[in-house]
N, C-alpha and C positions, 0 to 999 in steps of 0.2 A: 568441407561439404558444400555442395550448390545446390541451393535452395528453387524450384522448378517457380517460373511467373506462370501467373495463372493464364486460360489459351486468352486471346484476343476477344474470343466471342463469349468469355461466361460471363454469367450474370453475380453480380457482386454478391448478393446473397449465398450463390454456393461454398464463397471462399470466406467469408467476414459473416460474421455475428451481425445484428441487429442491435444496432445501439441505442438505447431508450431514447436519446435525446439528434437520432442521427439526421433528423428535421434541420435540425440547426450545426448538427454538424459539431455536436460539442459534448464531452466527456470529458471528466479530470481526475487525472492520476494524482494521488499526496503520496511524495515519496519521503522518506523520516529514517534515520541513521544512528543507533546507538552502539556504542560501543563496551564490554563488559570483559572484566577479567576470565581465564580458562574455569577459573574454579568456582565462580559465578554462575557461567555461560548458561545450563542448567537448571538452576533456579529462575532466572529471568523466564527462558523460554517457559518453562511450566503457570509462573506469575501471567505471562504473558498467554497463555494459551487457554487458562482454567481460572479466569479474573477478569485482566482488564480488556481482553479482545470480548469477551461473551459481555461485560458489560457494555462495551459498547453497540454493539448488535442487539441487547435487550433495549437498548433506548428507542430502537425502531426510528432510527432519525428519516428522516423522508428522503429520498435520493442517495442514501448509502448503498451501495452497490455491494460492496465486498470489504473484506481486507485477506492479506495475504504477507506471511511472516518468513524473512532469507534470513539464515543464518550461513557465515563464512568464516570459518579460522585457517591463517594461514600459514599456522605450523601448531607444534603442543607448546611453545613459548611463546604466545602471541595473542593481544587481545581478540576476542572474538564479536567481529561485526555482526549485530542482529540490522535488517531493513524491516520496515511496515511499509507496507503500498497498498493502498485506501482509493479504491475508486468509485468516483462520485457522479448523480447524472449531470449536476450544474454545481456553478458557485453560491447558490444559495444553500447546499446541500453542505458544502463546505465550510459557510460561515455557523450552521447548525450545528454542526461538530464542534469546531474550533473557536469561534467567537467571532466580535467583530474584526482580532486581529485572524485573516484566516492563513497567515502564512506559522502563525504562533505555534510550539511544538506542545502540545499534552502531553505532559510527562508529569503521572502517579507519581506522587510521594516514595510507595512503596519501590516504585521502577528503579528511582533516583536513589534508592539505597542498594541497589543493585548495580547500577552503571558505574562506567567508570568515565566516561561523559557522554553527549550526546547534544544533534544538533539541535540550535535554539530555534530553527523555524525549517517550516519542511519547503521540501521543491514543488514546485505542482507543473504537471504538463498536460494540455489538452490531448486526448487521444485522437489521433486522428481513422483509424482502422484499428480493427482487432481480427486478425485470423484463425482460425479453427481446423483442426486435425482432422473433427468427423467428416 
């Protein structure tokens, strides 16, 4: 599929979001990779959706944007990769979450008796655009 550029003459606002921080030209994505057995898979995601994502969002940390949870399995014999991706308006937003380490991965007690491992520190990428459907 070929994705249409936008024409020459529009204004970036018809095609892109407004980024809180697009002053400066800066958003960060926390991308984080756990990985959990089939017969897990299920528990985690519900741990994960009625727990420790609404705890987090209850903290009201300042600059947390969002999160947003991928799950992939890529067969019925195969561990099932859950992703988090947490976006933030700055890195101060990110060391609020995470700490001083702000690459360091959060991972619950409870998650970690779920997992079957998972990565020790996440990725983070500046966003540079975000485009929109509507």
């Amino acid at each position: 599929m070929e994705y249409p550029h936008p024409p020459s003459n529009a204004r970036p606002s018809e095609y892109t979001r407004e980024l809180p921080n697009r002053e400066r030209g800066l958003m960060i994505a926390r991308i984080w990779h756990g990985w959990t057995t089939t017969e897990n898979a299920n528990a985690y995601q519900h741990l994960l959706t009625t727990s420790i994502v609404p705890d987090i969002i209850s903290k009201a940390i300042p600059g947390l944007d969002g999160v947003d949870i991928l799950r992939r399995a890529d067969g019925p014999d195969t561990d099932v990769k859950v992703v988090t991706l947490m976006t933030f308006d700055d890195w101060s937003a990110v060391a609020a979450f995470a700490g001083p380490d702000r690459t360091g991965s959060v991972v619950p007690v409870a998650a970690r008796q779920l997992l079957k491992r998972y990565d020790e520190h996440s990725q983070h990428y500046e966003i540079v655009a975000r485009f929109t459907a509507s």
